[in-house]
Structure formats: C-alpha cells, structure tokens
N, C-alpha and C positions, 0 to 999 in steps of 0.2 A: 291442251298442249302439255309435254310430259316435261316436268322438272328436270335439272339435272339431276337429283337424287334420284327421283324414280326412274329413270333412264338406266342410272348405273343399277338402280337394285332389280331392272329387269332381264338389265347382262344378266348377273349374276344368279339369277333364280335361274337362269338356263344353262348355268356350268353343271357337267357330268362327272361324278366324284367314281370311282370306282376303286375296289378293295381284292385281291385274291387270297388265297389260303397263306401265302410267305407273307403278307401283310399282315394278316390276320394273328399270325405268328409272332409277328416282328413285334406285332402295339405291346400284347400280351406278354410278352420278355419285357419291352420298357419300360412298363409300368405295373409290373409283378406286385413290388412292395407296397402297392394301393392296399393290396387286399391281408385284410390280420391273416395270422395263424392259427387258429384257433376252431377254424372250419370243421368238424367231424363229418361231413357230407357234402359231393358238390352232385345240382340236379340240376340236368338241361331240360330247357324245354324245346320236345321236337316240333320240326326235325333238324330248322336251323344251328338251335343251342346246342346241339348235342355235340359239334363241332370242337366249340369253346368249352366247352362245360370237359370232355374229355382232355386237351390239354392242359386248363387248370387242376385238373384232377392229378396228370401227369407230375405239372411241375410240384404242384403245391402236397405230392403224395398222399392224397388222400382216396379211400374209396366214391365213384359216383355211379348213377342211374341216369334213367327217365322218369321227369315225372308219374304218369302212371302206376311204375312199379315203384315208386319210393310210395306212393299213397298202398299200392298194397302190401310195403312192406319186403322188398327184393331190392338189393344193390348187388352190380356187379362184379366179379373179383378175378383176381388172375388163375387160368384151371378153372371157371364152367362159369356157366353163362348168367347164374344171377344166383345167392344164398337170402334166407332172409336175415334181416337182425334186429337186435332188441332195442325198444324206443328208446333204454336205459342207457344204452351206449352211445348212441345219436343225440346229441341235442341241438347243436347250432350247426345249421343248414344254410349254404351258400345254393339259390336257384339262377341259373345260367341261362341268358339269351342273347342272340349274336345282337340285334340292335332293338331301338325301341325309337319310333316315329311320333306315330298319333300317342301312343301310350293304351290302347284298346287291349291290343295281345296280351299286355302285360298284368291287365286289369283282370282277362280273363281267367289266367294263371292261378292270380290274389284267390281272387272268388274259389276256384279249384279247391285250392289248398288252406280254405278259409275252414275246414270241418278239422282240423290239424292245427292250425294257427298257433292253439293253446298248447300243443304235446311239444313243439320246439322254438326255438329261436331263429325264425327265417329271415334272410337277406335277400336282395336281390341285384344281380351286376347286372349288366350290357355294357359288351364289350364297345358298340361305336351307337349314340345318340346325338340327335339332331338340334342345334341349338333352342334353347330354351326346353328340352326335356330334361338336364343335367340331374334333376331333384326328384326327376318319377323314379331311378332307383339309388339304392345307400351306396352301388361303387359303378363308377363306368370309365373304360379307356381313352374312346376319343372323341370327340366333336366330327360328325360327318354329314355336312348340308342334303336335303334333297336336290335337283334325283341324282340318285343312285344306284350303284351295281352291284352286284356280291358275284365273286365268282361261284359261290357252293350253293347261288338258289338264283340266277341269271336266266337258265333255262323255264323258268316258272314267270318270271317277271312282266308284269301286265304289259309294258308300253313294247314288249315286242313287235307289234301290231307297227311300230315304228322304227320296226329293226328289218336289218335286210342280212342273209343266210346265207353262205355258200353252202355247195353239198359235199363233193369229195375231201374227205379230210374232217369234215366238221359233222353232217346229216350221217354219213357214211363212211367206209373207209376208201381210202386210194383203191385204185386198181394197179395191179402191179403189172410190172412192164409187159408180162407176156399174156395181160390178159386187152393192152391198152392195144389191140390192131386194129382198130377202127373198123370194126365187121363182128364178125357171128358172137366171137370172144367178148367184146367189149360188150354188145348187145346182152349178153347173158350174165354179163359183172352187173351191169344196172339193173336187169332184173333182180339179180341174187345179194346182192353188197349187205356186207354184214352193216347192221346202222349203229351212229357213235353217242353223238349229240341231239336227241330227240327233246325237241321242247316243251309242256306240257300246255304253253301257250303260243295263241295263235300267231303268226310270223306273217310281216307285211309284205314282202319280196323276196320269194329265193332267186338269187343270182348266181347263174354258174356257166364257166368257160366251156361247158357240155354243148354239140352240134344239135342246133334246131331239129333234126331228122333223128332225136333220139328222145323227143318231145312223149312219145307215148310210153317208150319202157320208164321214162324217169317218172311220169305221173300215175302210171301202177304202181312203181314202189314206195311214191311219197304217202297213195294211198292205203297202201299195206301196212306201212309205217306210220299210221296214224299222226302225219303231217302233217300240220293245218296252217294252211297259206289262203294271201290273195291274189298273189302275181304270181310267174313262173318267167325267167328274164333267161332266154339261151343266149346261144352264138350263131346268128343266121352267116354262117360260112357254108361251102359243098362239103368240105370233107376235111382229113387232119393234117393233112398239108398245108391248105390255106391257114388252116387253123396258125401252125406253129409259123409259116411266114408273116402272118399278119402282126404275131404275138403281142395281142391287145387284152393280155388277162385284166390286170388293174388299171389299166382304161376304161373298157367294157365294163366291170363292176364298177368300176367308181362313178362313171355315167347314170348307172342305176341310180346308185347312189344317193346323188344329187337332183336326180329327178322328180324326187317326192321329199317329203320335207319330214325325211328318215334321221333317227338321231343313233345309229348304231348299225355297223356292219361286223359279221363273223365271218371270220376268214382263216384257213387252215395255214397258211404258208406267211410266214415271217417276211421273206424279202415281197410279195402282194400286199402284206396288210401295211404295209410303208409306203409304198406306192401306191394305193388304197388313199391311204390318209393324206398323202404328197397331193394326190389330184384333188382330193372331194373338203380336203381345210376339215374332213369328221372323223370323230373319233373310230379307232377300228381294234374288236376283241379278236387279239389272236390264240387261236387256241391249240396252235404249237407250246406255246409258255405261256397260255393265259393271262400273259400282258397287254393292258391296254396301252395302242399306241395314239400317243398325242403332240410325239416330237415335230411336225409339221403344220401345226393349225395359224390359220389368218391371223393378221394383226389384232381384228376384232378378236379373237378366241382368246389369243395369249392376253389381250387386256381384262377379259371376263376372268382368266382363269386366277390371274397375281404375275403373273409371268411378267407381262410390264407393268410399272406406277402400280407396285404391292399395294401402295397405300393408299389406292382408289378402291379396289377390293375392301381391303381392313374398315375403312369410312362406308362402304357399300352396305354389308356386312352386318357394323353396329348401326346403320340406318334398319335395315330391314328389322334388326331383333327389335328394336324400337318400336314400330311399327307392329308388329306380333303381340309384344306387349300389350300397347295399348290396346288391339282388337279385341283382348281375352280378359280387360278387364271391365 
C-alpha cells in the first residue's frame, strides 16, 4: 500500500517541466552575475550548448567556438567563420551545456578535453540541472526536475513515442486558401507541402483534421518525409462540408489524445492547442509560439504541478531528493 509520501512523490515524478528559447533567455539575464568576468573563451558543447554558449558569449562579450574547434585551435569572430589563436591569449575557459541530468555528457566532454586540461583553466556551466546534480558543474542557472522539454531539441526527444503530432502547420505547412478545395488542388498540396517540424524520433500518433479519403497521399508524404509514426488518426467525414459543420478539430484530436496514455500533443493553432488542453486535462506544444499550454489541467495536475497546496509539492520534492540521496549512497 503506497504511503502518502510516496503517493505525493509519484504525482510529482510525473509533472512535465518544459523550457523555450525566451525562457532559456530569461534564466540567463537573471542570473548573469553568477558567472565571474574573467572568462577569455566561452565553448559550447554541440549541438544543444551551442545555444547558451552563444548568448553568454553575447552578453558576457567574449569570443566563443565548438568544442571540436577550440581543441583544434579556431574560435569564432565577427567577419568569417572561425580564426585561430594563441594558447597565450586564452587561458580561463568557460565550456557551455544547455542542461546536465545523469551527468554522462558531461563526463564525456571532461575526458575530451582532458589532453588540454593542463594548457588552461576550465569551467563548466549548465544552464538548467536536475536536483541533486547542482555540484557536477562550477556554475548553473536553474533547478529543472525530469521529464522534461526543451524547445531547441523537442523534435529529438525519446518519449515522443508518447507524443501525438498534428500535420498542417506543424509536419508541414498550411495550405493556402486556394489550394484548400477539397479536390485535385488540395490532393496535390499533400503530395507536394513543403515540411516544417520533422522529428528525428519516432512519433506515437499523428492526429490530423485531414479527410480519411486523403489517407494515401498523406502517407506517401509522411513516407517521403522520413516520418516515423505508429498510428495515423483522420476525420472519417465524406467531404469539407461536413468537415466545417461538424467542426470537431479539438475534439477529434483531443479524443486521440486521451486514448492512449499520451503525455504530449503538438499542435499548430493557438485557439486548438487550448481547446486541446481544455478537453484532454494534457499538456499541449503550441508551435505557433512554442508555448506550452497548461492553463486548463484537472485538479489532479494543478496539485502535482504547485498550483494548489505549493507546500505539498515543496514537502514532495525534499521527500524525493531524500530518497535519491540515500540510493546513491
């Protein structure tokens, strides 16, 4: 029988943290003065770091690289694409990574750059780490539980497999009005649509308001487009009439939804990805603005997330690091 600690700390192991590039932004202005002055290089490691590593470089005026090319000796500059310079100018080195989990990536870096160790003064930040990795690097911005999202590597993200996808607007682009006539035009947008959001991992449900009877051109081009799914979820309507009277977009999707035990839907259209989240109580990436939406989740959600009784979360929280502790020692 599950305690109530363990109860609350198994809400909470299932709240969804998610970060975009204005976030990403935001931490890094708030907490600028973390990092000394004194930096003569800042190195990201790709492809995520190169993100961060580039606006610290901004703010903190400093030249930065890649990894790879700071070991062979190139940093970047304004007017061409990489110069070399002298070890003798370089000495204390700031190396950049968006976050740090297990602490593996980070290990693998060290080791990289372990033939150099001696030639400089190395650092290393992460901008969002996972409680109890606070100490794997010398500076980091915020505290960010698993799981979680990034907007700048989402498309890559394993539990996809537990995400569900629309196409127009997200896989592909819209069709435009005068290609939308539900005939030869339209037939030949889904063949041809330029694609947006290609994932490099596999996708558990695409969901899209698209008519059953357009089931073969969509899965020529999901195939083209090197898609890789396990469901394909239409609109068993006749035609775009019924379509628009029925107008069950965020219905229909959010049905999907719900139907499997999906922690993530992508959706192109702002006013859907609300009505998305309004029906299904799940979070939904819009990728109009790349905000996740989570202003409508159950009572259960908003108690996992802080939203209500913060202080069950807070107690949830320092129960689980507890718990971590002890396993690791």
């Amino acid at each position: 029988m599950l305690t109530f600690h363990n109860l609350i700390l198994k809400f909470i192991l299932k709240i969804m943290e998610y970060r975009n590039i204005a976030d990403l932004n935001k931490i890094i202005l708030k907490r600028l003065s973390i990092l000394p002055r004194d930096f003569d290089l800042i190195v990201g490691v790709p492809r995520s770091g190169m993100l961060p590593a580039n606006l610290l470089a901004l703010y903190l005026n400093r030249p930065y690289t890649d990894i790879d090319s700071f070991l062979n000796g190139h940093i970047y500059k304004a007017g061409a694409r990489s110069q070399f310079f002298d070890k003798k100018d370089f000495k204390k080195i700031l190396v950049v990574d968006d976050s740090v989990a297990s602490g593996s990536a980070l290990n693998e870096v060290k080791e990289k750059l372990q033939s150099v160790s001696s030639d400089f003064d190395i650092k290393y930040c992460a901008v969002y780490v996972i409680p109890g990795k606070e100490k794997v690097v010398d500076y980091y911005f915020e505290v960010v539980p698993l799981p979680r999202y990034f907007q700048w590597n989402f498309l890559n993200h394993t539990s996809l497999e537990k995400a569900c996808f629309d196409i127009d607007g997200v896989l592909c682009v819209d069709p435009l009005p005068e290609q939308n006539d539900d005939g030869e035009k339209y037939r030949d947008f889904i063949l041809h649509a330029a694609p947006l959001f290609i994932p490099g991992s596999k996708i558990g449900t695409i969901v899209t308001s698209r008519l059953e009877k357009y089931r073969k051109e969509t899965e020529i081009w999901l195939k083209e487009n090197n898609v890789k799914y396990d469901e394909l979820v239409m609109l068993d309507l006749p035609d775009m009439a019924a379509r628009q009277k029925a107008n069950s977009h965020g219905t229909h999707k959010a049905k999907a939804y719900n139907s499997k035990p999906h922690v993530l839907f992508v959706e192109s259209e702002l006013a859907q990805a609300i009505e998305i989240n309004r029906i299904s109580k799940k979070p939904v990436l819009c990728t109009e603005n790349f905000e996740m939406i989570f202003d409508s989740q159950s009572a259960l959600y908003n108690l996992k997330s802080g939203k209500y009784l913060p202080f069950l979360r807070k107690y949830a929280l320092k129960v689980r690091n507890k718990i971590r502790k002890y396993k690791s020692n």
